[in-house]
Residue, then its C-alpha position, 0 to 999 in steps of 0.5 A: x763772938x757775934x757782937x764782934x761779928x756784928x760790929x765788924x760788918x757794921x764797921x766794913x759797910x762804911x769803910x771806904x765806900x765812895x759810891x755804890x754803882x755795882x748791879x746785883x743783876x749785872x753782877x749774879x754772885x749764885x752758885x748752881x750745880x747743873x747736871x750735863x748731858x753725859x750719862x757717866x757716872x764716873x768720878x774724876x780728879x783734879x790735879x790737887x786731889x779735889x774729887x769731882x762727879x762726871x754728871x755734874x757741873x759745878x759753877x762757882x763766882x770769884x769776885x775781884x775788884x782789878x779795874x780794866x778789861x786788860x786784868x779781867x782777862x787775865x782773871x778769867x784766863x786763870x778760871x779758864x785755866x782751871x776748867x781746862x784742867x777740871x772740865x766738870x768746874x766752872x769758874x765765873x770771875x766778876x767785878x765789883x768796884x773796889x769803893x762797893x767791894x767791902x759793901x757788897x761782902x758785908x750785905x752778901x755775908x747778912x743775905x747768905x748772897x756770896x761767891x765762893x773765892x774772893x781775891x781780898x786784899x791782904x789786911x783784911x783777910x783776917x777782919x773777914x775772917x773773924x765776921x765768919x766770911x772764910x772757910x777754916x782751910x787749915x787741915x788742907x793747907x797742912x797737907x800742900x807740901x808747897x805751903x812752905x815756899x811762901x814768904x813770911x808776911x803774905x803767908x801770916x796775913x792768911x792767918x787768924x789766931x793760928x787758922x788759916x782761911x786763904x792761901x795768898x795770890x801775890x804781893x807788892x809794895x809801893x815805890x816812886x816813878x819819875x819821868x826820865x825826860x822831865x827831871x833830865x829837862x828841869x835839871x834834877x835828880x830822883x829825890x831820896x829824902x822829903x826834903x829833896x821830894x818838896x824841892x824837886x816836885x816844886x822845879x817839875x811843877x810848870x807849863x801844865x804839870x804838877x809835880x807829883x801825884x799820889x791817891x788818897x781816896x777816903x779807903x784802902x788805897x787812901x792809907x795804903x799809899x799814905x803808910x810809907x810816909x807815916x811809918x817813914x815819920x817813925x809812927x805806926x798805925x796805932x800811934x798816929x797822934x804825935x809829932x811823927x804822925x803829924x808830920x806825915x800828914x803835914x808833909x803832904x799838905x805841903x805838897x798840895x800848899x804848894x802846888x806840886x801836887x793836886x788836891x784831886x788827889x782825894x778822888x784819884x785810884x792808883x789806876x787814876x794815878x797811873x793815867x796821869x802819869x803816862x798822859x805826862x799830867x804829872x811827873x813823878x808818882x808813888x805807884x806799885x808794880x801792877x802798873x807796869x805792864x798798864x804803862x806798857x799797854x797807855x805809853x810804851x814810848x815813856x822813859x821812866x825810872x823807879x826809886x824807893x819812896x823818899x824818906x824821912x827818918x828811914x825808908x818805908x814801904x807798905x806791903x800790899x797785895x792779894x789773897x784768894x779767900x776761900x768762902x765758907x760755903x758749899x764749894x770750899x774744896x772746888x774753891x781751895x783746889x782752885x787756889x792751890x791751882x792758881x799758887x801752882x809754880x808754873x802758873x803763878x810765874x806767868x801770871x805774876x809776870x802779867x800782872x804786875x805782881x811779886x809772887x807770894x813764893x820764894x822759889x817763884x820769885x828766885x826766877x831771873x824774870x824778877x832777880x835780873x831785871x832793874x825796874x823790878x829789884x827796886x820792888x824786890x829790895x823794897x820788901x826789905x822795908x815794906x810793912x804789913x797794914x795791920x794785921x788786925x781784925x779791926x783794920x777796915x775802921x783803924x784804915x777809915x780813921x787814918x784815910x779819912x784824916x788824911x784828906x781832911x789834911x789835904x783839903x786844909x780842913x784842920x791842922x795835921x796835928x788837930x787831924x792826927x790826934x783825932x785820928x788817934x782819938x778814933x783809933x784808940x776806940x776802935x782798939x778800946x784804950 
C-alpha cells in the first residue's frame, strides 16, 4: 500500500501541471483552534449533530479550484452559511489554479501542510483516497438518512473499495452551444452527427470566427472534454489504440486541418471557452451547465441554443462534477457536518441553481427550476449518456496519457493512430498489462 501510495503522488505531481503560479503566502492552508473571548463553557450543536465547545473557535480551509470572483462568493456564501448556523466554526474558502491543484494536494499530502475540505473533482476522489488523502467517513454516512437521494454515478465516485471518503457537491456533463444568430445567418442547423459537425463548423467559419471551439489543455479538462468523442467512437478509456480511438483523435485534428477550430485550443480552460463564445470568436462550443449563468453575467443579450454533442456511432457525454473531500485530519466532524450541510435540500437547490450545477440528488433535481426549463432538459437527458471518467485509483496518469495524446494530434505531431496507440502503450502500463 505505501508503494501504491507513493507512486500515486508521484503520478499527481506531473498530472495536468501547466504552471505553478499559486503563493503559500497568499494562500495559508493551517487550520488553528483559537480561544473567543467568552467565558461559557457550554457545549453547542449543529443542525447535523457535530458538537462544538462554546469557548472556542474552530477554523477550517476549503480549497477550490472554480476560476472567478463570481464562483468564489458563491464558495464563500456557503462557508458563511454554515458559521451562521455554527457561530463557534469558521470556514476559509481559497483558491488555487486548477493547473496547481493536483500539485499542491500532492506537496501538502508529503508536508502534512493540507486543508481540511476540498471540492475534488469526481474521478479522482478515489486516486486520492488510495494516497491516504481522505478520511474513511462510512460509519457517518451510514448514519445521513439523506445518503439515499443521491444518484447512483456521483454517490459511487465517493467510494473506494466499499468506503466512503466524500459525500458529492454536484454534477454535470458537457453539450454543444451554438449561436442562434450565426447559424440563422449561414443558413445552417444544429449539427447532430460528425459528419454535419465538420460541414457546419466549416459554413460558420468567416470574417473572424471560427467555427468551434473545445478546450484541451494537457489535464483533467483536456480529456474531460475529449470523452464524449472518444466513447462516441465506441472506444473506452482503456482502449484507445484502435480504429475507434484513432478516430476520435483524428476527427478533431480535422476540425484544426480545416480551420474550424484553433489550435489555441491546447492552452484554452472551459472558462477560456466560454469567453470566446459570448465575445462571438467562436460560433459553437462544447461546454457544460456552469457556464450559464457566466453567459448570463459576459452576454446577456446572446441568443443560443444547446444540443447533445454530435455523434458518431451513438450519443456521448462524460459526467462531471465535484466532491467535498473530507480531509484525514483534526476537523473531519466539523468538515463532514460541513458537508451534509452544504447537500442540505434547501441549500443545495439554490446553490445548484447559481452555480450551474446538476444536483447530485434525485429529490433536488425533481424540482421544476431544472424538470421544466428547456436549456437545462438537454443537460438532464444527457445524463441518460454521460459516463463516468474512470473510476479508477490510477486515473490522474490514465487522464495525462489520453489529454496528452490528444494535443500531440492536434498540433500535427503524430498521426492519430501513431498518437493513439502510444497512448494505449502508456495506459496499458499504468494498469500493468
Amino acid at each position: 500500500m505505501k508503494k501504491m501510495a507513493a507512486g500515486l503522488i508521484m503520478a499527481a505531481l506531473v498530472t495536468g501541471l501547466v504552471g505553478c503560479g499559486s503563493s503559500d503566502k497568499d494562500n495559508d492552508t493551517s487550520s488553528t483552534t483559537t480561544k473567543t473571548e467568552t467565558d461559557t463553557s457550554a457545549a453547542t450543536t449543529t443542525d447535523s449533530g457535530a458538537k462544538t465547545d462554546a469557548t472556542e473557535k474552530t477554523k477550517l480551509t476549503l480549497w477550490f479550484y472554480f476560476e472567478g470572483k463570481e464562483r468564489f462568493d458563491k464558495i464563500k456564501a456557503l462557508t458563511d452559511g454554515y458559521t451562521a448556523k455554527n457561530p463557534n466554526v469558521e470556514i476559509e474558502p481559497v483558491f488555487i489554479p486548477f493547473a496547481d491543484f493536483k500539485k499542491k494536494l500532492s506537496v501538502g499530502l508529503a508536508a502534512s501542510d493540507l486543508p481540511d475540505i476540498v471540492v475534488i473533482d469526481n474521478p479522482d476522489t478515489a486516486a486520492y483516497a488510495a494516497m491516504g488523502l481522505f478520511a474513511d467517513i462510512t460509519d457517518k454516512v451510514n448514519a445521513w438518512a439523506d445518503k439515499d437521494q443521491f444518484f447512483p454515478g456521483p454517490w459511487s465516485s465517493t467510494i473506494l473499495d466499499g468506503k466512503q471518503y466524500a459525500i458529492p457537491l454536484g454534477s454535470n456533463n458537457l453539450a454543444l452551444f451554438y449561436n442562434e444568430k450565426m447559424l440563422t445567418d449561414a443558413g445552417v442547423t444544429p449539427p447532430t452527427t460528425w459528419d454535419e459537425l465538420r460541414t457546419t463548423a466549416k459554413a460558420l467559419t468567416k470574417d473572424g470566427v471560427t467555427g468551434i471551439g473545445i478546450a484541451a489543455p494537457g489535464n483533467e479538462e483536456g480529456t474531460f472534454q475529449f470523452l464524449p468523442w472518444l466513447l462516441s467512437a465506441g472506444a473506452t478509456f482503456d482502449h484507445v489504440g484502435g480504429a475507434e480511438g484513432a478516430k476520435a483523435y483524428g476527427f478533431l485534428a480535422d476540425l484544426v486541418k480545416d480551420g474550424s477550430m484553433s489550435k489555441d485550443v491546447i492552452n484554452w480552460t472551459q472558462a477560456d471557452v466560454m469567453k470566446q463564445f459570448a465575445s462571438g470568436k467562436i460560433a459553437m462550443m462544447i461546454n457544460g451547465p456552469w457556464q450559464l449563468p457566466e453567459l448570463a453575467t459576459n452576454a446577456p443579450d446572446l441568443k443560443y441554443g444547446i444540443a447533445l454533442v454530435p455523434k458518431d456511432k451513438q450519443y456521448s457525454s462524460v459526467l462531471g462534477g465535484e466532491n467535498l473531500g473530507i480531509v484525514n485530519g483534526k476537523h473531519v466532524d466539523q468538515a463532514v457536518d460541513f458537508a451534509m450541510y452544504v447537500e442540505s435540500p434547501d441549500v443545495l437547490k439554490g446553490f445548484a441553481q447559481g452555480f450551474g450545477y446538476f444536483p447530485a440528488r434525485k429529490d433536488v433535481a425533481a424540482d421544476p427550476y431544472w424538470a421544466d426549463n428547456d436549456q437545462l432538459k438537454v443537460f438532464a437527458d444527457n445524463m441518460n449518456y454521460a459516463q463516468p471518467r474512470g473510476p479508477h485509483p490510477k486515473w490522474p496518469e490514465i487522464s495525462n496519457a489520453l489529454s496528452e495524446a490528444l494535443d500531440k494530434t492536434l498540433l500535427g505531431s503524430g498521426s492519430a493512430e501513431d498518437n493513439a496507440k502510444e497512448a494505449q502503450a502508456k495506459i496499458d502500463k499504468i494498469l500493468g498489462k
